[in-house]
Backbone as ProteinMPNN parsed JSONL, in Angstrom:
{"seq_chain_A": "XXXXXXXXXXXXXXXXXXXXXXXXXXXXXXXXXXXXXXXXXXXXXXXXXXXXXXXXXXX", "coords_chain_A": {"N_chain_A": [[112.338, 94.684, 110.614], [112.929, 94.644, 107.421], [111.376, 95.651, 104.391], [110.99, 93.999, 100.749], [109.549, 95.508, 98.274], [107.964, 94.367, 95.085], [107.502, 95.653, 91.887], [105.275, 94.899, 89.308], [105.281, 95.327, 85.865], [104.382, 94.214, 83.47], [102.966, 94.385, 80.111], [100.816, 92.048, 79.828], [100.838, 90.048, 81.955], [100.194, 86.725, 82.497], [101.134, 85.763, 79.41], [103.792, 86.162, 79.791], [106.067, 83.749, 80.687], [108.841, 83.744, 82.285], [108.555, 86.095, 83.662], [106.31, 85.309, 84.792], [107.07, 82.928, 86.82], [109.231, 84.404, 87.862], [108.181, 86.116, 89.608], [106.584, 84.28, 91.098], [108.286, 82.783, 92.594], [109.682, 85.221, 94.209], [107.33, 85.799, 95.372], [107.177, 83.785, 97.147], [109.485, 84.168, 98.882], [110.402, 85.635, 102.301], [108.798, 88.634, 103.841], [108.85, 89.677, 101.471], [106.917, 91.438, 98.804], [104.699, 91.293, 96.302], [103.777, 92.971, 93.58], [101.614, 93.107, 90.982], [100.739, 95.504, 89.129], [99.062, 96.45, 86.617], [97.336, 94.872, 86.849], [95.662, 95.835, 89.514], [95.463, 98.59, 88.243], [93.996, 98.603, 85.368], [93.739, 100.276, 83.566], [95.874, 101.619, 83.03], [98.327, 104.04, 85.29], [97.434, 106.801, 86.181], [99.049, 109.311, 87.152], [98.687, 111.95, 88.572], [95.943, 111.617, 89.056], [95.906, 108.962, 90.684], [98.444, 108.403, 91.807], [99.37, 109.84, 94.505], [97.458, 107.977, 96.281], [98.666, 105.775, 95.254], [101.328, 106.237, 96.173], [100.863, 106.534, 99.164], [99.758, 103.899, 100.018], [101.939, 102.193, 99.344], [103.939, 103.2, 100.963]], "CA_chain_A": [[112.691, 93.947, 109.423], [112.666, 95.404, 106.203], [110.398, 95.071, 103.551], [110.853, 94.537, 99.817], [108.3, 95.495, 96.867], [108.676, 94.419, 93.828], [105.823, 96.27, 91.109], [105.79, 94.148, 88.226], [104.654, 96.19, 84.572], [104.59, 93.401, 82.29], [101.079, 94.499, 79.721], [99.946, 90.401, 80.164], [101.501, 88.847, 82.989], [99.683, 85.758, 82.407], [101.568, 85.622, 78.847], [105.037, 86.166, 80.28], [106.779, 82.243, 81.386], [109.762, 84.294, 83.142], [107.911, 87.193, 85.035], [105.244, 84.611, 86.039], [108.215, 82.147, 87.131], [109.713, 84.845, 88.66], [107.157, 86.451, 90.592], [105.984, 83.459, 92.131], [109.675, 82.666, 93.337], [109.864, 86.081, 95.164], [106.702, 86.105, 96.19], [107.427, 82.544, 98.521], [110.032, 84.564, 99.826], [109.86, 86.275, 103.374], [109.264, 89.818, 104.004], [108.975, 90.343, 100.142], [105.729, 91.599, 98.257], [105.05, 91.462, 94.715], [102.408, 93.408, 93.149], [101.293, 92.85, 89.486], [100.323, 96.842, 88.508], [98.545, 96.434, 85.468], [95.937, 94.12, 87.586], [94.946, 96.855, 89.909], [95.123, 99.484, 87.213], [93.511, 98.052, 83.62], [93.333, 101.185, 82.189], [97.057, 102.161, 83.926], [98.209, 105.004, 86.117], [97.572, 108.069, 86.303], [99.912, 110.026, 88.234], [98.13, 113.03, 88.652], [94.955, 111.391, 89.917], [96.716, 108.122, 91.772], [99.963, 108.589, 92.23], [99.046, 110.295, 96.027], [97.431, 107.407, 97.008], [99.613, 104.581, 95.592], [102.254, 106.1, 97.749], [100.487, 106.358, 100.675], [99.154, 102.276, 100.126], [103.17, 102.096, 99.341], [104.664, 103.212, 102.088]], "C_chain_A": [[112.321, 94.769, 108.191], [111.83, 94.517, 105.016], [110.752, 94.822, 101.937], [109.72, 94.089, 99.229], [108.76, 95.142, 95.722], [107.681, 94.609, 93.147], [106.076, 95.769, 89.895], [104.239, 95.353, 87.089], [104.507, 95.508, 83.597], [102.853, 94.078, 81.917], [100.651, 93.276, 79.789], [101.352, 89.865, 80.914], [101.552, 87.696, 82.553], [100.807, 85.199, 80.719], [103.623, 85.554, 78.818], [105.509, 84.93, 81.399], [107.751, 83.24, 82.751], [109.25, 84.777, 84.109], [107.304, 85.835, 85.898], [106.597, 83.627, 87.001], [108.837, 82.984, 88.458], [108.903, 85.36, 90.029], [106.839, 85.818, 91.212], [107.096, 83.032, 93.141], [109.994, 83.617, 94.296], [108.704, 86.292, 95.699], [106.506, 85.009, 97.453], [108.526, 83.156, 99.382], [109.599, 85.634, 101.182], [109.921, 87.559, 103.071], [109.313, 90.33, 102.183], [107.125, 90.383, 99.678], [105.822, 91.897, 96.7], [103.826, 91.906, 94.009], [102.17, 93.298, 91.494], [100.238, 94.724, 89.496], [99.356, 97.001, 87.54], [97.035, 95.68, 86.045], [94.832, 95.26, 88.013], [94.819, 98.211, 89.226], [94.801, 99.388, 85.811], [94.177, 99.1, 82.844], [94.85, 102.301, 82.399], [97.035, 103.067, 84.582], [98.284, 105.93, 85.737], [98.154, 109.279, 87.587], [99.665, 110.888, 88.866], [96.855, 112.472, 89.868], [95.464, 109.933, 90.672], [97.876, 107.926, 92.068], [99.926, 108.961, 94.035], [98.573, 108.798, 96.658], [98.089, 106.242, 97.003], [100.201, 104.528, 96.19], [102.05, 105.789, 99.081], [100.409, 104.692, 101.026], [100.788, 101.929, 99.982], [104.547, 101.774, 100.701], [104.327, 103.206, 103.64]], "O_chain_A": [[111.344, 95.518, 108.181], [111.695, 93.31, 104.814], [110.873, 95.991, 101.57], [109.072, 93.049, 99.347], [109.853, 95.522, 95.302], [106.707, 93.925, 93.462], [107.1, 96.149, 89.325], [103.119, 95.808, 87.321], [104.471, 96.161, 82.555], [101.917, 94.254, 82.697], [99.436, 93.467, 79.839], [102.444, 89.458, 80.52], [102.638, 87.276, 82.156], [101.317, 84.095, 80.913], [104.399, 85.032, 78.018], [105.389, 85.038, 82.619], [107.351, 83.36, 83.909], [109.281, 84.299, 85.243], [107.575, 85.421, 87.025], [106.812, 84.124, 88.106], [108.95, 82.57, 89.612], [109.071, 84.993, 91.192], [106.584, 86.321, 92.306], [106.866, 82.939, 94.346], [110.566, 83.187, 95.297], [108.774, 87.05, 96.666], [105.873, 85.25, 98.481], [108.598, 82.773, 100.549], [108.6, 86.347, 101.096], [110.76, 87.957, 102.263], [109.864, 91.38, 101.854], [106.278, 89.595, 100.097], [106.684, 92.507, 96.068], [102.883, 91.123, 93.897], [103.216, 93.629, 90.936], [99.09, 94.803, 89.933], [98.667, 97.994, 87.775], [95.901, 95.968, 85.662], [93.78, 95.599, 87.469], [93.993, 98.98, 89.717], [95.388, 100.155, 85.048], [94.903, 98.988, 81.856], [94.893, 103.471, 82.018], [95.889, 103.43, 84.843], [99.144, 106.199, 84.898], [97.631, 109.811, 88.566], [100.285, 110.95, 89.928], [96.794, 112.754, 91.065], [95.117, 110.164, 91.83], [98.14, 106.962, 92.787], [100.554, 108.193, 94.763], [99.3, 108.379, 97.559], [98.284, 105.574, 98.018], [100.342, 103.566, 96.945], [102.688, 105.107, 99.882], [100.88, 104.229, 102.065], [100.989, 101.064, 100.834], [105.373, 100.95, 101.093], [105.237, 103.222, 104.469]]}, "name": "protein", "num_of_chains": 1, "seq": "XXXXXXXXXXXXXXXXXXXXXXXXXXXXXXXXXXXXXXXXXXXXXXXXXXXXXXXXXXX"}
């Protein structure tokens, strides 16, 4: 079965009706994952130093 991700970038989730709306809608669906980005990275990404392992946790 296949998987989808969906990596949400909003800077305040919590302030966004839609995203949140939306996000919670695909995340009741099967086989789908929805990650909020900005959560697990405050201070955002750095590509250089996590980029290697987001992929790896990615794929």
């Amino acid at each position: 079965m296949t998987k989808t991700l969906i990596l949400l970038f909003p800077p305040d989730l919590a302030h966004s009706k839609a995203n949140v709306a939306l996000a919670a809608a695909a995340a009741k669906l099967p086989a789908v994952e929805v990650v909020d980005m900005p959560a697990i990275y405050p201070d955002g990404i750095d590509i250089s130093k996590d980029g290697e392992r987001e992929a790896l946790r990615l794929l």
